[in-house]
TILUMGU-385936 format. One record per residue: x, y negated, z negated of N, C-alpha, C in turn; residue in one letter; residue number from 0. Coordinates in steps of 0.05 Angstrom, whole numbers, plus 5000, padded with zeros to 4 digits. Atoms other than C-alpha are relative to their C-alpha. Example, Ala and Ser with C-alpha at 12.3 -4.5 7.8 and 13.67 -1.06 7.14 Angstrom:
// residues 2
{node {5018 5024 5000} {5246 5090 4844} {5018 4976 5000} A 0}
{node {4984 5024 5001} {5273 5021 4857} {4985 4978 4986} S 1}
This chain:
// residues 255
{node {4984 4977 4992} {5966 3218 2206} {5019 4992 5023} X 0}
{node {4991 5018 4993} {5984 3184 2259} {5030 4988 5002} X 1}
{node {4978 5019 5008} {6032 3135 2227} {5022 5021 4988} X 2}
{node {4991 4984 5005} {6055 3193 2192} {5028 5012 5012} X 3}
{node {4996 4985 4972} {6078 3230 2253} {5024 4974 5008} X 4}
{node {4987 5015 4991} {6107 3171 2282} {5032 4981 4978} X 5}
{node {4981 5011 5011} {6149 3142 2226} {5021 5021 4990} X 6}
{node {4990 4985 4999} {6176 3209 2204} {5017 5020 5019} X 7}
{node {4999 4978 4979} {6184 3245 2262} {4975 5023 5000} X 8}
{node {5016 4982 4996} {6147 3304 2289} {5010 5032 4972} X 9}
{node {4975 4964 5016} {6202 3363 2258} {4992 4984 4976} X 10}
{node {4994 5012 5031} {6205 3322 2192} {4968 5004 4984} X 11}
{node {5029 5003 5006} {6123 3318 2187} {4998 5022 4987} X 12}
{node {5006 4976 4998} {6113 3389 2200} {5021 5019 4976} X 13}
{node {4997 4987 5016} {6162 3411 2149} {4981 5003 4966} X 14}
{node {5023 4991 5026} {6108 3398 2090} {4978 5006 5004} X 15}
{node {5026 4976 4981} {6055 3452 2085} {4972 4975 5005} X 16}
{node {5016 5018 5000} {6009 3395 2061} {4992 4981 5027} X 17}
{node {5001 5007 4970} {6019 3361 2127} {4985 5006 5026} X 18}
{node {5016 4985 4977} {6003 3413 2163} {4974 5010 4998} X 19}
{node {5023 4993 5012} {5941 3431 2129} {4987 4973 5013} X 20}
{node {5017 5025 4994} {5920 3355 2148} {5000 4994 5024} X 21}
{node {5009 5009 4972} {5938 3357 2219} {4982 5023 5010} X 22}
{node {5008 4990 4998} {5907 3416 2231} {4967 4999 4997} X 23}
{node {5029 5008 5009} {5838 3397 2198} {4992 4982 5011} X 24}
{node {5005 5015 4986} {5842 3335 2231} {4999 5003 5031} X 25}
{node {5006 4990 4959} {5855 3363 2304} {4975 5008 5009} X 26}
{node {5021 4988 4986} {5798 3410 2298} {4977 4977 4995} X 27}
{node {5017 5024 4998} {5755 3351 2279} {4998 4978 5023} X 28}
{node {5001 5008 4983} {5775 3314 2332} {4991 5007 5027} X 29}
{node {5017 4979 4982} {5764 3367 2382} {4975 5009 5002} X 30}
{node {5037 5004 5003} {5693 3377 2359} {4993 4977 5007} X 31}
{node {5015 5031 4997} {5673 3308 2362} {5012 4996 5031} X 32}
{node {4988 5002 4960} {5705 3303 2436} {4984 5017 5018} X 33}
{node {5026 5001 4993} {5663 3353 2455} {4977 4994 4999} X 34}
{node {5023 5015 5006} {5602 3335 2423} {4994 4974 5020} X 35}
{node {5008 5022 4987} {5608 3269 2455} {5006 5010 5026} X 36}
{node {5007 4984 4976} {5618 3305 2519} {4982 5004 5018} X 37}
{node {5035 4989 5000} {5562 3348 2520} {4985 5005 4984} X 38}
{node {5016 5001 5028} {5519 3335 2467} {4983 5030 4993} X 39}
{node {5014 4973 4990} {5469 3396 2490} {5008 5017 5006} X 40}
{node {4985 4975 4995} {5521 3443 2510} {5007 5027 4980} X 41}
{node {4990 4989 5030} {5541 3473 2439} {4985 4998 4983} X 42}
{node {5023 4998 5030} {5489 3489 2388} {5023 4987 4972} X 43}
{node {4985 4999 5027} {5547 3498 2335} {5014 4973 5000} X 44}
{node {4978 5028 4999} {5583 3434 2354} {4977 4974 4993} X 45}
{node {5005 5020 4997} {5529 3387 2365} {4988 4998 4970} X 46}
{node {5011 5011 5032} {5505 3397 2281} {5028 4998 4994} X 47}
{node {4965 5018 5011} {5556 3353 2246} {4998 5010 4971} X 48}
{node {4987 4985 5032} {5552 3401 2178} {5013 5009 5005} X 49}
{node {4973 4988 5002} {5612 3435 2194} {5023 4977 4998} X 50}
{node {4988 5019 5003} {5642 3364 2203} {5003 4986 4978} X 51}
{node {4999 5010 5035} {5628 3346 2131} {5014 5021 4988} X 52}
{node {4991 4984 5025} {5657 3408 2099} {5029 5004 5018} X 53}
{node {4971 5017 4983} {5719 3392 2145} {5016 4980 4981} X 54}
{node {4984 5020 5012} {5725 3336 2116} {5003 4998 4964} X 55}
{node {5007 4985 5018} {5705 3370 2050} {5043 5014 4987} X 56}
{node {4981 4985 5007} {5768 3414 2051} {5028 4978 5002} X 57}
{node {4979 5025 4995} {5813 3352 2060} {5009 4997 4975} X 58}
{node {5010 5003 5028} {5793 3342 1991} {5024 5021 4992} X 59}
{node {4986 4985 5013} {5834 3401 1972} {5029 4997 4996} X 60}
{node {4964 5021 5004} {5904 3359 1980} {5000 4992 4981} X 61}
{node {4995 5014 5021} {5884 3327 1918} {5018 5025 4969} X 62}
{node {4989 4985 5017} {5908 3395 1890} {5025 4998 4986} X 63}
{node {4968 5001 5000} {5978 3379 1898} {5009 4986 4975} X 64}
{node {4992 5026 5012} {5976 3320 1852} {4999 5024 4966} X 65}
{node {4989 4973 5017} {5970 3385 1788} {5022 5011 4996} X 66}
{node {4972 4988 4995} {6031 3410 1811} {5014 4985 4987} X 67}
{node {4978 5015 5021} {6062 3352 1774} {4998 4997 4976} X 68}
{node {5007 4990 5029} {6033 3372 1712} {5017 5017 4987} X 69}
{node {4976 4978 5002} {6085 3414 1678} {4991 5020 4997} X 70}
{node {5025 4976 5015} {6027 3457 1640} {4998 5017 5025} X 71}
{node {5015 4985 4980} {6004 3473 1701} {5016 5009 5019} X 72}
{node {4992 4979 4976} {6056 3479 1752} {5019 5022 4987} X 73}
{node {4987 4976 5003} {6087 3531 1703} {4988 5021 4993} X 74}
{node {5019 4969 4998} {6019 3574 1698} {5001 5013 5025} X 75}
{node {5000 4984 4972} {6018 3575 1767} {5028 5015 5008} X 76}
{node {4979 4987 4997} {6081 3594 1781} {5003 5027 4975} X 77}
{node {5004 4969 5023} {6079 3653 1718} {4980 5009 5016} X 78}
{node {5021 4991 4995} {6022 3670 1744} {5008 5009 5040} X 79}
{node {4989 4993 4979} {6055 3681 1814} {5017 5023 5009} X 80}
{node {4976 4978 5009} {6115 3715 1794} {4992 5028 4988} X 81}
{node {5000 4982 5009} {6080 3758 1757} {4975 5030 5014} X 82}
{node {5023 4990 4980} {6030 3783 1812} {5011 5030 5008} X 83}
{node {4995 4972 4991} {6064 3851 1834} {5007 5010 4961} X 84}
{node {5007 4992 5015} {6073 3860 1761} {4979 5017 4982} X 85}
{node {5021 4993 4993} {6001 3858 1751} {4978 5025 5013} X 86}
{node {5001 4981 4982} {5985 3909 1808} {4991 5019 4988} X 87}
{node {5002 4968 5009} {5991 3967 1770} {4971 5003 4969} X 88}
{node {5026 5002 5007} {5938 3943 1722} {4977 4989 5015} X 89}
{node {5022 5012 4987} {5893 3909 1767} {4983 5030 5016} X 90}
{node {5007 4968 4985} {5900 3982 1807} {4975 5009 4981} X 91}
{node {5008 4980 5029} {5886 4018 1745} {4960 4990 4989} X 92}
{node {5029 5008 4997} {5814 3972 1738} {4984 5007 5026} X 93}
{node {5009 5003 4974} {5798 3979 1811} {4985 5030 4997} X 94}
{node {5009 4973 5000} {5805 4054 1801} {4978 5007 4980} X 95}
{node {5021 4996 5020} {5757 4055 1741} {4977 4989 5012} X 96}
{node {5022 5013 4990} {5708 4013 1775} {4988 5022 5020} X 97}
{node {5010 4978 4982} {5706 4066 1833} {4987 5019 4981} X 98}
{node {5008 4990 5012} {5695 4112 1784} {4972 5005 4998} X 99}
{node {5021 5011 5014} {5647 4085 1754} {4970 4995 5016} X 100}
{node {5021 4994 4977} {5606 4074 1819} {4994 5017 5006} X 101}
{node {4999 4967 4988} {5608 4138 1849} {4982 5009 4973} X 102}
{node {5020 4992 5020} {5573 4156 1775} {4976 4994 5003} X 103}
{node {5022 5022 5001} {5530 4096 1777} {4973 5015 5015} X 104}
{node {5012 4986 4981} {5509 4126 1844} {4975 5022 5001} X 105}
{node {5011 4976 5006} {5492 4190 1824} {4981 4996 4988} X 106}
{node {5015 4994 5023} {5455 4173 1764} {4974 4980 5000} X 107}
{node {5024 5022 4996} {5415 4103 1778} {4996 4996 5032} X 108}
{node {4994 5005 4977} {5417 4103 1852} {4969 5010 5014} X 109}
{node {5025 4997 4988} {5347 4092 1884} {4976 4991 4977} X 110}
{node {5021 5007 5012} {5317 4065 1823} {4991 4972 4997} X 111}
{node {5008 5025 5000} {5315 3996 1833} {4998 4994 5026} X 112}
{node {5012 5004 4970} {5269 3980 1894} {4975 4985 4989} X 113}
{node {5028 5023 5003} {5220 3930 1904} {4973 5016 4998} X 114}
{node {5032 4989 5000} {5166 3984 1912} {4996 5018 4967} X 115}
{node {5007 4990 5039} {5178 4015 1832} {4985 4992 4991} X 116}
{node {5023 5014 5027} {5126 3997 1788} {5011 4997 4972} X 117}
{node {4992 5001 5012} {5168 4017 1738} {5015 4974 4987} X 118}
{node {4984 5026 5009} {5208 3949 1743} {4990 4978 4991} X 119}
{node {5009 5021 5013} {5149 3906 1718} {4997 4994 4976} X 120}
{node {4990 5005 5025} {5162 3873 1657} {5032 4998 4987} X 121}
{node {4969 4999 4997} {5239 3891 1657} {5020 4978 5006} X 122}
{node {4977 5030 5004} {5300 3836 1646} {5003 4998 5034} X 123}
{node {5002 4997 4967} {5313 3862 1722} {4990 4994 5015} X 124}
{node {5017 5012 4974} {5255 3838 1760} {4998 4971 4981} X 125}
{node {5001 5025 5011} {5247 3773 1711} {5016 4981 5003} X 126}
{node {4989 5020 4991} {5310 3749 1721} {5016 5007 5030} X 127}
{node {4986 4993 4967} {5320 3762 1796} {5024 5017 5005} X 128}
{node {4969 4980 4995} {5375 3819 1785} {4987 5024 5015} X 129}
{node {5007 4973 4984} {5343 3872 1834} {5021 4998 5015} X 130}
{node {4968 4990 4981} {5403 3860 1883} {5024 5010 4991} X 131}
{node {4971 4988 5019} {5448 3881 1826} {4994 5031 5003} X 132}
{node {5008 4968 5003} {5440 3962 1835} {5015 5019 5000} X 133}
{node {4984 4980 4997} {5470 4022 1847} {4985 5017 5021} X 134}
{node {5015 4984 4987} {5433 4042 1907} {5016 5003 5017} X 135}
{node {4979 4998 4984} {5499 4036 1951} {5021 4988 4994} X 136}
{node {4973 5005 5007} {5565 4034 1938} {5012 4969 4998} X 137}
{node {4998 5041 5011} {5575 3956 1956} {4989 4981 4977} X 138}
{node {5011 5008 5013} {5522 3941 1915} {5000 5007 4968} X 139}
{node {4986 4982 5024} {5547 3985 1861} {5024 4985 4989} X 140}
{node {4967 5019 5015} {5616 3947 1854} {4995 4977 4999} X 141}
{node {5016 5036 5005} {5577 3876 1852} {5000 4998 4974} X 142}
{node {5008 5000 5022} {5544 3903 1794} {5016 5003 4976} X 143}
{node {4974 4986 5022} {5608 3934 1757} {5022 4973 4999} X 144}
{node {4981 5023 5009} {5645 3870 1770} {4983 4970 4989} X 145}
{node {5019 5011 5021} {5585 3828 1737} {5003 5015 4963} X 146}
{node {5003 4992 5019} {5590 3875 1686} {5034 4989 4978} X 147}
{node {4974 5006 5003} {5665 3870 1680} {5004 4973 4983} X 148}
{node {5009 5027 5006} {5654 3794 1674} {4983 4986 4978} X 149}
{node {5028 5014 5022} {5603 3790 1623} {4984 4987 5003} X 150}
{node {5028 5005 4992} {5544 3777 1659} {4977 5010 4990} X 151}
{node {5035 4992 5007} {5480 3793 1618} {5013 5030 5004} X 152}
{node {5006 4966 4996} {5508 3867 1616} {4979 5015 4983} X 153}
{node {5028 4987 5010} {5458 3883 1567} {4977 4993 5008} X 154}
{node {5022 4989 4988} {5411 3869 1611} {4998 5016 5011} X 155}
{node {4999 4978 4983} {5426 3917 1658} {4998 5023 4978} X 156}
{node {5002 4971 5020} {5436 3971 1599} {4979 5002 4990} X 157}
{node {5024 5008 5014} {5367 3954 1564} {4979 5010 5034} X 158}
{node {5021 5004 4981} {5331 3960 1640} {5009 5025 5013} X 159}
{node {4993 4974 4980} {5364 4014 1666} {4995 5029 4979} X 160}
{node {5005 4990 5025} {5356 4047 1593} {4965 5011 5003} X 161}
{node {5029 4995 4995} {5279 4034 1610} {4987 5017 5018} X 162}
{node {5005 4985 4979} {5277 4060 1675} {5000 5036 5005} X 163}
{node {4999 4979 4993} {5309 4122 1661} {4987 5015 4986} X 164}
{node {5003 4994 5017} {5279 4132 1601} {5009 5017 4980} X 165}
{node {4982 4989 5019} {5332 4165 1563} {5028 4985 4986} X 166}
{node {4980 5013 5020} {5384 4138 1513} {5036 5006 5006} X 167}
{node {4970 4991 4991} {5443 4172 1551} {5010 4981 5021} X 168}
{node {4987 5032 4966} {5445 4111 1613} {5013 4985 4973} X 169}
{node {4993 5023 5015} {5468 4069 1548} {5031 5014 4995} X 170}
{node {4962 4984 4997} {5540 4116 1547} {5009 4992 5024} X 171}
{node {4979 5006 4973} {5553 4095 1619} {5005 4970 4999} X 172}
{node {4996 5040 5004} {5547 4008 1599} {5016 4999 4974} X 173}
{node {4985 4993 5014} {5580 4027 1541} {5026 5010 4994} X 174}
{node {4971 4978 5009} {5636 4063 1548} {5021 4987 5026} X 175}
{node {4978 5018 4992} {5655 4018 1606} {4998 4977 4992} X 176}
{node {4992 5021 5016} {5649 3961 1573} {5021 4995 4980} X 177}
{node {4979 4986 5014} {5693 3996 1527} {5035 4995 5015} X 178}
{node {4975 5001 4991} {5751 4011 1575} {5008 4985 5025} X 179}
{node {4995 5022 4989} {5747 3962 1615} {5002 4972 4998} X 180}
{node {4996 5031 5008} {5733 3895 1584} {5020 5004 4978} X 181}
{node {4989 4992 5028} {5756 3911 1513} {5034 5012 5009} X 182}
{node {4978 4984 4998} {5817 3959 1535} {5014 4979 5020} X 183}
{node {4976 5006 4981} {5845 3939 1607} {5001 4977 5009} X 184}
{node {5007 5025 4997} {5811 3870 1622} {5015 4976 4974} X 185}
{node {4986 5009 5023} {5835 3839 1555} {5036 5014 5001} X 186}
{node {4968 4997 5006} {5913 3870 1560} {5009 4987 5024} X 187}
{node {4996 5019 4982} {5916 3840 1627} {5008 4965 4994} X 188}
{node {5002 5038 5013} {5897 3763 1592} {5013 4997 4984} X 189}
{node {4986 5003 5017} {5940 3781 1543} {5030 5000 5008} X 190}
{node {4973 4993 4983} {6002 3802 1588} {5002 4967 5011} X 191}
{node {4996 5021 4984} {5995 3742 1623} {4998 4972 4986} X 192}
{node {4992 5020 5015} {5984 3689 1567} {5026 5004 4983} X 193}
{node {4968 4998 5005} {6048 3724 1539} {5015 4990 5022} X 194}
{node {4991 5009 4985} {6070 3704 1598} {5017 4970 5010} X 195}
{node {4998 5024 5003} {6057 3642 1601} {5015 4983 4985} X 196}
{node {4984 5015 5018} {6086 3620 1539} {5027 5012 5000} X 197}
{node {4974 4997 4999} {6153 3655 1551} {5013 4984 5020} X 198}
{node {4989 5013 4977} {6156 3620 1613} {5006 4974 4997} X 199}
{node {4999 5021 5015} {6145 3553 1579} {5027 4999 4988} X 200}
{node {4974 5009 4999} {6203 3566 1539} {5027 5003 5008} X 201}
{node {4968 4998 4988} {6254 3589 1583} {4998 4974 5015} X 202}
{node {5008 5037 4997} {6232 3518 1615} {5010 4985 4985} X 203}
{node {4985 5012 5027} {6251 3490 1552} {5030 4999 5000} X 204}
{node {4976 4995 5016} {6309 3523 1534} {5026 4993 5023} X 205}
{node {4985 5012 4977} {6336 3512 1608} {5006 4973 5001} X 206}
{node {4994 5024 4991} {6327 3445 1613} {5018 4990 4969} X 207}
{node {4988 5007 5029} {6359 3438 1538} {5034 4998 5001} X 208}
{node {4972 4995 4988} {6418 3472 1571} {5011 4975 5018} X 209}
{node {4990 5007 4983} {6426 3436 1623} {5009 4967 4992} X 210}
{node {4992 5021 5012} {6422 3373 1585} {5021 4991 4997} X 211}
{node {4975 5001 5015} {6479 3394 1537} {5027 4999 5018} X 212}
{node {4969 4994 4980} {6531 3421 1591} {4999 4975 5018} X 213}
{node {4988 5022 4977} {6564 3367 1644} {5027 5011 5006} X 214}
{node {4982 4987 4981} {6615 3380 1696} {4995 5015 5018} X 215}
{node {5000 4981 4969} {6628 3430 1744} {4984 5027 4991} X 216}
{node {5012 4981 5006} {6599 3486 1696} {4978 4999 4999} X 217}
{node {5023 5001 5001} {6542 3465 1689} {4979 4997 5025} X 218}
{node {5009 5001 4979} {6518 3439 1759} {5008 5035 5014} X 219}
{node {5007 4971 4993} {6542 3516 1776} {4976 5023 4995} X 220}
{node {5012 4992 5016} {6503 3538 1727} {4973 4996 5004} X 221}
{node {5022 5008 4991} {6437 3504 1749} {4995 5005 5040} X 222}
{node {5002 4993 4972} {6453 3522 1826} {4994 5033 5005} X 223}
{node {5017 4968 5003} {6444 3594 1801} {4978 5011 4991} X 224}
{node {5036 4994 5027} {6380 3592 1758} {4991 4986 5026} X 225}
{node {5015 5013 4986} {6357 3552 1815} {4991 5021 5031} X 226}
{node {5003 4983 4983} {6377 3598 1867} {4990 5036 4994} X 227}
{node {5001 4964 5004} {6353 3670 1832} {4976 5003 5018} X 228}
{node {5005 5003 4988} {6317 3704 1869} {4966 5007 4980} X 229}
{node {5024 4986 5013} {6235 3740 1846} {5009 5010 4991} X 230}
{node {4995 4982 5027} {6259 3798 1814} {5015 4990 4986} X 231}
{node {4987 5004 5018} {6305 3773 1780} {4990 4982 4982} X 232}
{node {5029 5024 5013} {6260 3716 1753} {4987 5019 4986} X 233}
{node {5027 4979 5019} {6205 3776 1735} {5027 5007 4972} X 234}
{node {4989 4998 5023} {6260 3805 1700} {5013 4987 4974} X 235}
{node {5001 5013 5037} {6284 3754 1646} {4979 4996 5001} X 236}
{node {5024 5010 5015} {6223 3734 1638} {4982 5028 4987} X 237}
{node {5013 4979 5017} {6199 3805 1621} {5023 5007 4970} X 238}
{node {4982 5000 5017} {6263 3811 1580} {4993 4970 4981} X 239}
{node {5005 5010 5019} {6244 3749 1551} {4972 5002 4980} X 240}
{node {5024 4994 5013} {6175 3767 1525} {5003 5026 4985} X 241}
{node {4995 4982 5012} {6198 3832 1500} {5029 5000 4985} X 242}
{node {4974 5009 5016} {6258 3801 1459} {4997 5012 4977} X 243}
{node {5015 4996 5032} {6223 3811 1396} {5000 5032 4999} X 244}
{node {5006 4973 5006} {6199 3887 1408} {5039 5018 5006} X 245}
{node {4974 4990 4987} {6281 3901 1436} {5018 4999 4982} X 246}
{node {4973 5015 5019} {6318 3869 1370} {4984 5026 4981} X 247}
{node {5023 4983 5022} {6269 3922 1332} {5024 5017 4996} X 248}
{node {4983 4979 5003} {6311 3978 1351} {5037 5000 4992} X 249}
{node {4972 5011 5010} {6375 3949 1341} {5013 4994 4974} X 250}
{node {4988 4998 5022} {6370 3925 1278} {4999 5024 4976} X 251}
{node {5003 4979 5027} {6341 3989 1240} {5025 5023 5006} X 252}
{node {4974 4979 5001} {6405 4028 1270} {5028 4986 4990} X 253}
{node {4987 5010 5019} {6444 3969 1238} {5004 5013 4972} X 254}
């Protein structure tokens, strides 16, 4: 780092984030270990050197960079960037179902899974260590709904909570969000966004195809503007280009 610093300059270092991510990690490592050798006995938290391994742990995470030159990848991430306030309004739209869904949960299973039940012996629930999954408080309520979300063993929870209550109507509340949540809003999300993906791919393509063909002054203009657009405008062709297909619909049947 070091040499870094010194052959670059200081200003020149510090303009890549990567840089700064490594002097930073490295300072505070140094600063720990300075005290430590200090006062060995002074600092509980300093003088154990596990925080100094996962220090040097997160160092590790520079190798991310070297992805970035993957094309695959640095054009998911970037789709996948761009399209983040997009997003929003479905991610909302799950969030709010989830509340929902707790606040029910609440009401309806809420106090039945406790270590002192009897009821829970024999049950998928105490067998495979899911008693912290519950609905006995709201935090613990949205744990469970985003396990469920996820496809975690939800039929265990529906089968144990089914048992518990002993009625066949708890199997409409694992059901029906499983329904509109995985099935419905979880799946149009993965779908929005692998459409995504591949439109983004070929305006990638089709750009660099361009840019190929043209030479001169039009074309270096031409690439200083695609280069310089700004987010929205980015979201927008690219939503305009994924919805090309459903946009020529109407066009041609008034042909």
């Amino acid at each position: 780092m070091a040499l870094k610093i010194y052959a670059y300059g200081f200003e020149n270092y510090w303009r890549d984030g990567q840089n700064r991510f490594d002097f930073v990690i490295t300072l505070v490592i140094v600063i720990g270990e300075t005290v430590t050798l200090a006062s060995p006995n002074g600092l509980t938290f300093l003088s154990n050197g596990e925080w100094i391994r996962y220090l040097l742990i997160a160092r590790l995470l520079r190798l991310i960079r070297i992805l970035m030159y993957v094309r695959n990848y640095r054009a998911f991430v970037a789709t996948f960037l761009t399209l983040i306030p997009s997003l929003m309004p479905y991610l909302g739209t799950i969030f709010c179902v989830m509340c929902i869904y707790c606040s029910l949960g609440i009401q309806l299973f809420g106090g039945l899974v406790n270590a002192g039940n009897l009821n829970l012996e024999g049950t998928d629930l105490a067998e495979d260590d899911y008693l912290l999954f519950n609905f006995n408080d709201y935090p613990n309520g949205m744990v469970t709904l985003f396990n469920l979300l996820v496809m975690g063993n939800w039929q265990v929870w529906m089968q144990s909570y089914k048992d518990l209550t002993g009625s066949y109507w708890s199997l409409a509340y694992f059901i029906s969000f499983y329904l509109i949540t995985v099935l419905l809003l979880l799946n149009l999300v993965m779908a929005f966004v692998l459409e995504a993906f591949f439109a983004e791919m070929e305006l990638e393509i089709s750009e660099k195809c361009e840019g190929e063909d043209k030479e001169g002054s039009n074309s270096k203009s031409r690439r200083r503007s695609v280069g310089t657009k700004t987010r929205s405008q980015r979201v927008d062709i690219l939503l305009h280009h994924m919805l090309s297909a459903e946009l020529e619909k109407p066009e041609c049947s008034n042909a």
